[in-house]
N, C-alpha and C positions, 0 to 999 in steps of 0.2 A: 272370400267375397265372390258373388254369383256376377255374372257379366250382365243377367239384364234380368227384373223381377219376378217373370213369369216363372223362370227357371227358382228362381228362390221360394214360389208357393208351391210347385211343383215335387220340389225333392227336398222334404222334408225333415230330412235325417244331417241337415246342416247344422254344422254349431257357430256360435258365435266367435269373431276375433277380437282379442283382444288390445288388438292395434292396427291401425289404420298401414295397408302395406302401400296406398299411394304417398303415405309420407317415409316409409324405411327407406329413405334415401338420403345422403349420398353413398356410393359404394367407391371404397380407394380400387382403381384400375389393376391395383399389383395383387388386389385378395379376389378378382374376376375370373375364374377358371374354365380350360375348355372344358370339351365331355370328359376329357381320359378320367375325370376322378368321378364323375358318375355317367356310366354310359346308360343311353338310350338304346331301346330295344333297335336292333337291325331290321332294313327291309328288307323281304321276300324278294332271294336271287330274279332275275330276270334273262333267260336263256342271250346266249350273244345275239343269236342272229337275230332275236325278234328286237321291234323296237320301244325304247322304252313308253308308256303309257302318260300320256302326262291329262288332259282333260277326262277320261272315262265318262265321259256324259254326250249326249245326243242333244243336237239342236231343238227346241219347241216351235211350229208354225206361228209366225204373228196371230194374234185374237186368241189362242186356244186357253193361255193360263187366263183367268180372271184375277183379276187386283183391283183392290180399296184405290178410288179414287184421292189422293194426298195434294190440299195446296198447299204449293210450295211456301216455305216458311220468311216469314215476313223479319225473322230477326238474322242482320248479317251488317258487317263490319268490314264489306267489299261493297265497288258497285252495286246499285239497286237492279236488275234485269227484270223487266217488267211479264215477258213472255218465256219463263222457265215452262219447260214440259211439264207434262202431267202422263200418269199409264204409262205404254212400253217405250215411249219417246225418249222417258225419265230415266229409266234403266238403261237404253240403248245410252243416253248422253253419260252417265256414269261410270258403263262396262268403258267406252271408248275413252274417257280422260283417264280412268285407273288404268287402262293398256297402255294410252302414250306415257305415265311419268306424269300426269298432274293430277295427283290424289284429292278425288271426290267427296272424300268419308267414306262411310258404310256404304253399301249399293244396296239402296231402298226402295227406291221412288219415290223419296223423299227427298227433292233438291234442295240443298239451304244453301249456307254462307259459305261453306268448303266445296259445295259444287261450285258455285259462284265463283271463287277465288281459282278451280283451277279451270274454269274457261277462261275468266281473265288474265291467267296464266299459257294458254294455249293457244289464244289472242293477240298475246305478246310477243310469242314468237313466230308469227304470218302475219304480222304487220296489221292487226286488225283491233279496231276500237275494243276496249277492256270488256265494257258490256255487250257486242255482239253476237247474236245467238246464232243469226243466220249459219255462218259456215262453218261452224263446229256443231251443231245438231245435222247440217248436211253429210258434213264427214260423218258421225255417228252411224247416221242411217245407213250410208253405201256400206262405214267397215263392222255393223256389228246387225245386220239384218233381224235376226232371231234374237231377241233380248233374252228369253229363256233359255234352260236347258235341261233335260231328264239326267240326273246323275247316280250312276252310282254308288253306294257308301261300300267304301274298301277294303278286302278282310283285314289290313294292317290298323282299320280305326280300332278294332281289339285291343291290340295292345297300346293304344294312346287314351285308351278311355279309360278310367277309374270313377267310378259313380261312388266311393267310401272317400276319396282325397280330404284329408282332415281344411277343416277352415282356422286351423291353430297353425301357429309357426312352429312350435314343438313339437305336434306332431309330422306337421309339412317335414320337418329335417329328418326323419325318420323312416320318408318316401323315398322312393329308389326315383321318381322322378313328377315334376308338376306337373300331368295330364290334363287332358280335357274332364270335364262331370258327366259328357254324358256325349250321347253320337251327334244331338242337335246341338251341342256344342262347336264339337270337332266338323260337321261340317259348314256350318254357318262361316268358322274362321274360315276354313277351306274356298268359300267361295266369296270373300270379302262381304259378307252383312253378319245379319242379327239373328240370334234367335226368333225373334220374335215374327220377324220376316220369312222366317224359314214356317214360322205357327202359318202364319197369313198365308201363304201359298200351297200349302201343305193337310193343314188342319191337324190338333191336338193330336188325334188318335193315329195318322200317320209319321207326323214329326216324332210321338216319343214313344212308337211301338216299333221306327223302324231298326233293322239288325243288319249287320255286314253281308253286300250279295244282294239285301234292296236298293229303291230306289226312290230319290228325291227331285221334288223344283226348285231349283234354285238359279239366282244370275249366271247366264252364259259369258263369265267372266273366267282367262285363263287361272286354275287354281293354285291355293299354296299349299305347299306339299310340303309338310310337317316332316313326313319321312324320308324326304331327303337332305333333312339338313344332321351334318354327320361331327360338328364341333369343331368346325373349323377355323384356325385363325389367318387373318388375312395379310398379305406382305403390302407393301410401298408399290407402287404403278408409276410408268414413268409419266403417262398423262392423266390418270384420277389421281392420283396425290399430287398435282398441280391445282387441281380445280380448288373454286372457292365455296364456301358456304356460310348464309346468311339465314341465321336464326330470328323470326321477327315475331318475338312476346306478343307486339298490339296485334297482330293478324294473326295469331298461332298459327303460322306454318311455317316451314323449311325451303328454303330455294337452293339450288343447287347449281353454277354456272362455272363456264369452260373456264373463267379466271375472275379475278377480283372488279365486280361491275365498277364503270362508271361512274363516278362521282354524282349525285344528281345536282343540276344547273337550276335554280331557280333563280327567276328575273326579277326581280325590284323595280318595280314603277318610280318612276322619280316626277317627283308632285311640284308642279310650275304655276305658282299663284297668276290666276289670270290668262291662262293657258288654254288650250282646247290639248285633249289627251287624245293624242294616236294609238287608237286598236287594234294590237297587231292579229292577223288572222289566222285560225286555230289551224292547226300544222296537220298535216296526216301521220297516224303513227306510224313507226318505222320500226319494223319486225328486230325483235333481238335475241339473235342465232346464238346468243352466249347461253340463254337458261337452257339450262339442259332435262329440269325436273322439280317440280313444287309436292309437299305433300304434308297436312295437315298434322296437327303436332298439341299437346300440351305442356307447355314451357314449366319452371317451379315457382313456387308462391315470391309473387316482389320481392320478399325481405331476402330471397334466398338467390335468386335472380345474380348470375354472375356477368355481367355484361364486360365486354371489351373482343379482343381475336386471340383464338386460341388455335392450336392445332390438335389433329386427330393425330393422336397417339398408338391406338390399338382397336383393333376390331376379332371379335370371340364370337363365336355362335354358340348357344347352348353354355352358358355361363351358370356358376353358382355365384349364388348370393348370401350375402352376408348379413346378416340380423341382429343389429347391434342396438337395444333398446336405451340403456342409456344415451346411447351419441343420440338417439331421436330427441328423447325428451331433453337431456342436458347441454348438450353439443360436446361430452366430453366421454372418448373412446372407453366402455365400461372392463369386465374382467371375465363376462358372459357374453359368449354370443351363440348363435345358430349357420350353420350353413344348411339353406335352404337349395335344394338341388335344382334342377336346369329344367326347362320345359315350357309348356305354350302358358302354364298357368301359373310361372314364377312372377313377381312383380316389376322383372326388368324384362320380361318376355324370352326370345329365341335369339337374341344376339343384343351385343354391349359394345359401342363406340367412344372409346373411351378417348376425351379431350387432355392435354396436358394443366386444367387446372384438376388438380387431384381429386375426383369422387364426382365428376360432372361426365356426361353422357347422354349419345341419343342410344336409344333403346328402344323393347318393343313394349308389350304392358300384356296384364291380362284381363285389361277389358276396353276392349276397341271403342266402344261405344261410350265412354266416357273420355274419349279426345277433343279437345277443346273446352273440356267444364271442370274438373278433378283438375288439382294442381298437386304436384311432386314438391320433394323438397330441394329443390335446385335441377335436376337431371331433365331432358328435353323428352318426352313419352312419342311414340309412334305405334301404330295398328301394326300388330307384327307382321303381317303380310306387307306394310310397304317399310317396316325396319330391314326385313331380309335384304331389300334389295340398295341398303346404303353400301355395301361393299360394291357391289355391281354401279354403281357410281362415283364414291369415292374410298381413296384406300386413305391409312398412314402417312401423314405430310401434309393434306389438304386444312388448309386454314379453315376455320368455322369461327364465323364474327354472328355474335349475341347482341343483338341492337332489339 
């Protein structure tokens, strides 16, 4: 499955699957494995004393990229914010909630409902009205000045790209690992967006002519770096495996707070035939230091939907997957399966959070851009670039409540 169309009229030598891999889910946590049973190629030593590399790209001066003017999208399931950016304001607001820990979506310049939700997220903990745009596009501005940046593509995207990667799971098992299809692939993930945005800022013939050693524009956002993640599994923390986490289906996203939030209080009017009703007046919000980080998510289809608190169990980066088409269609474990090897373009992504109800998880996916629309079969999806960093939040022990 191609992550976004253009790529699909593009490289033509794609074949058809024969099964939807947003639905090859659930996967039992105990058939989850690290690299060691299929390793990813190594990165290029880096001498001691030098330091390691982590942006390789150069700021862009404000005005110089050109961008399609985008109004912002009138469909969301948060506050309405009447004054979203537009141009580099839009980028800048995006680069800066994906730097704090409140996932944007894609960084487009295309604000929608998951920009929305995590200003009102960002809102929430500086004590500021949900829908204020004022001082979170200010902060933007001071910490993310240059919305662009000149990047460029790194000789290691060689060995991440495979432009032959079968679109069959049979052949997929037979890959030594799920790569990117292609460089604009590999760095669109790289710099949290699209394809198609990398077309837009770039144009056709530089997006899919470029080679390792060129260079791209892309969001001046810190990148993800596919090459360094090495299969690792994560231990217990004696304060992230305290924290709580709150899976919310009706708003696909993920919150993530120091402990088990607050109860929420709501008042009940009590109705006095004959009465004059006292109205109490609207309270100032008051900042709550508890969230730690929101990031936009697609939950699994209702029927599949496991609600109640569970705990995190285990965390793998670079997992293999298991391919069990009977259990898809019948719900009943078949006598065939596949293991599908580990990489950006497996359909559980670059690491597997695995919960104590057996075969549920957050994860990442291999197509970012279908976050909040595609529904899994029970397992919670994230952009792998903000799945990486549920360890770096929470370990083994942290409750996760599905409401």
């Amino acid at each position: 499955m191609f992550r976004n169309s253009v790529a699909a009229a593009l490289l033509a030598t794609a074949l058809s699957s024969n099964a939807d891999p947003l639905r090859a889910l659930p996967v039992d946590p105990s058939e989850i494995t690290p690299k060691e049973k299929v390793t990813p190629p190594p990165a290029p030593a880096t001498p001691a004393s030098a330091p390691t590399p982590v942006a390789q790209c150069t700021p862009i001066a404000p005005g110089v990229v050109k961008m399609q003017e985008h109004k912002p999208s009138s469909k969301s399931d948060a506050p309405a914010i009447a004054n979203l950016p537009t141009g580099e304001d839009a980028i800048r607001l995006q680069v800066f909630l994906d730097q704090s820990n409140f996932g944007p979506g894609v960084v487009d310049g295309k604000p929608g409902r998951f920009t929305i939700q995590a200003v009102a997220s960002w809102n929430e903990i500086h004590g500021h009205e949900a829908d204020d745009m004022g001082p979170v596009l200010a902060a933007a501005r001071k910490a993310v000045p240059n919305a662009f940046a000149t990047a460029l593509v790194p000789d290691i995207a060689s060995k991440w790209v495979d432009s032959g990667l079968s679109h069959d799971h049979a052949g997929q098992a037979k890959a030594k690992q799920m790569s990117y299809r292609s460089i604009a692939e590999f760095m669109s993930e790289r710099f949290h967006t699209s394809v198609d945005f990398i077309l837009e800022l770039n144009g056709a013939k530089n997006t899919w002519g470029v080679k390792p050693g060129g260079t791209l524009i892309v969001p001046n956002v810190k990148p993800f770096l596919i090459e360094s993640i090495s299969g690792k599994r994560y231990e217990a923390d004696p304060t992230m495996s305290e924290r709580h986490v709150v899976v919310d289906t009706k708003k696909n996203q993920v919150r993530i707070f120091e402990a088990a939030p607050a109860a929420l209080v709501i008042d009940e009017e009590e109705t006095v035939s004959n009465q004059p009703v006292l109205v109490k007046p609207k309270k100032a919000p008051v900042a709550n230091h508890a969230l730690v980080a929101s990031f936009p998510i697609t939950p699994g289809k209702p029927q599949f939907i496991h609600y109640g608190v569970w705990k995190l169990n285990n965390s793998v980066e670079l997992p293999v997957w298991r391919y069990d088409k009977s259990l898809l269609e019948t719900g009943k474990r078949g006598s065939d399966s596949l293991n599908i090897p580990p990489g950006p373009n497996s359909p559980v992504g670059i690491i597997w959070n695995g919960l104590s109800k057996p075969g549920i998880g957050l994860h990442g996916t291999a197509d970012p851009e279908t976050i909040g629309r595609a529904r899994s079969a029970g397992c919670i999806r994230l952009a792998n670039w903000d799945a990486i960093r549920i360890p770096t939040l929470i370990r083994p022990g942290a409750t996760v409540e599905i409401r």
